[in-house]
N, C-alpha and C positions, 0 to 999 in steps of 0.2 A: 324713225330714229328720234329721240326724245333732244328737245334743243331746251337755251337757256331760257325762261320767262322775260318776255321781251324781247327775243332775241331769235333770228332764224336758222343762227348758227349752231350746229350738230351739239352736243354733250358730248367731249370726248370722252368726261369720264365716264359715261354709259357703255359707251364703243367699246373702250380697255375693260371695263369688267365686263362684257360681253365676252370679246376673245381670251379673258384670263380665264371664265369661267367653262367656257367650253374647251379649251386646250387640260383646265382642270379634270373636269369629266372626263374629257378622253384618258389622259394617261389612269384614272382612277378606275375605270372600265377594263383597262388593261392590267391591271394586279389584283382588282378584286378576285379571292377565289379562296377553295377552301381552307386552305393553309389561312388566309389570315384572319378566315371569319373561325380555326379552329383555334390558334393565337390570341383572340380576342374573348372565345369563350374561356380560355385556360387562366389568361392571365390577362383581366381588365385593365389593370393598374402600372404602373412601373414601368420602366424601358421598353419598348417596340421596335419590330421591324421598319425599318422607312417606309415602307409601302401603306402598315399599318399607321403609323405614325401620320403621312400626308392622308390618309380617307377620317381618321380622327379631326386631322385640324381642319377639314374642309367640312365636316359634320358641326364642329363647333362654332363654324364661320358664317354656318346659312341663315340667310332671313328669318326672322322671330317667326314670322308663320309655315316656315316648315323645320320649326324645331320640335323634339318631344323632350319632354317630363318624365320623373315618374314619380307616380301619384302612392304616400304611403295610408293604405284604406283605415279606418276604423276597427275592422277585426283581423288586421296584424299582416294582412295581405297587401300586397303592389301593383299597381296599374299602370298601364304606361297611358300617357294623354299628349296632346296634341297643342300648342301654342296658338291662343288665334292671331297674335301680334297687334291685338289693340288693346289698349288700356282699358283696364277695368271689366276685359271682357275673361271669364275664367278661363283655364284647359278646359279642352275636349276629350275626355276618356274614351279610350278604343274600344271598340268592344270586342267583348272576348276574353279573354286568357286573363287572367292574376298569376302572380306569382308568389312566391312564399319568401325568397330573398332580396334584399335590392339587389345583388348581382346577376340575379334572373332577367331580373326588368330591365337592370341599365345594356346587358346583353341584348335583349330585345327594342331596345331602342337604337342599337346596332344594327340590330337587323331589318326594320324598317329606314333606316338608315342606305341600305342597302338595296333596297325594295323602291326607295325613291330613286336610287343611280340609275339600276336597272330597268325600271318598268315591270320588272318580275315580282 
C-alpha cells in the first residue's frame, strides 16, 4: 500500500480509489453486453442508457495511459492510438484497421474500451 512521503502511514486515498475502482469494474462487467455495445454503435451521441452512460464515464475517467485517440490520417482515413501519458511523448497508433468515419473510430475506441474491462 502506497503511504504519504515521509510518512509510514497508508494513503487512504489510494485504498478509496482502489475499492471505488474495483466495485467500479464489477458492476460494469455486469451490464456490459450486447445491447449496449449495439446502443453505442447506433447512437454515439445524446442521451444513454445508465448502464451505457456509467462505462462512458468510467472510460473518460481512466488514467492518461490508458486512454485512446483517434487519429485523423492524412489520406482522409482514422486511426485509433493510444495515449502514452507523458508529456511530449506522441500517441501510439494501433495497428491495424483505419476507418473511413470518426464515428467508426470513436466506436472502436469503445471497443477497446471494452477489451480493456474484459481481458477479452
Amino acid at each position: 500500500m502506497n503511504t504519504t512521503p515521509g510518512s509510514a502511514v497508508p494513503d487512504a486515498d489510494v485504498h478509496v480509489r482502489h475499492n471505488f475502482d474495483h466495485f467500479t469494474r464489477s458492476y460494469l462487467l455486469s451490464v456490459v453486453n450486447d445491447r449496449i455495445i449495439e446502443e453505442h454503435r447506433t447512437k454515439p451521441e445524446g442521451h444513454h442508457s445508465e448502464p451505457l452512460t456509467r462505462f462512458l464515464n468510467w472510460c473518460h475517467t481512466r488514467p492518461l495511459d490508458e486512454q485512446y485517440v483517434v487519429i485523423h490520417r492524412n489520406d482522409g482515413s482514422f486511426q485509433v492510438a493510444r495515449l502514452s501519458g507523458k508529456p511530449r511523448v506522441p500517441p501510439t497508433p494501433l495497428e491495424g484497421q483505419t476507418y473511413t468515419t470518426v464515428r467508426e473510430a470513436r466506436h472502436a475506441v469503445f471497443l477497446h474500451h471494452i477489451k480493456d474491462l474484459t481481458g477479452k
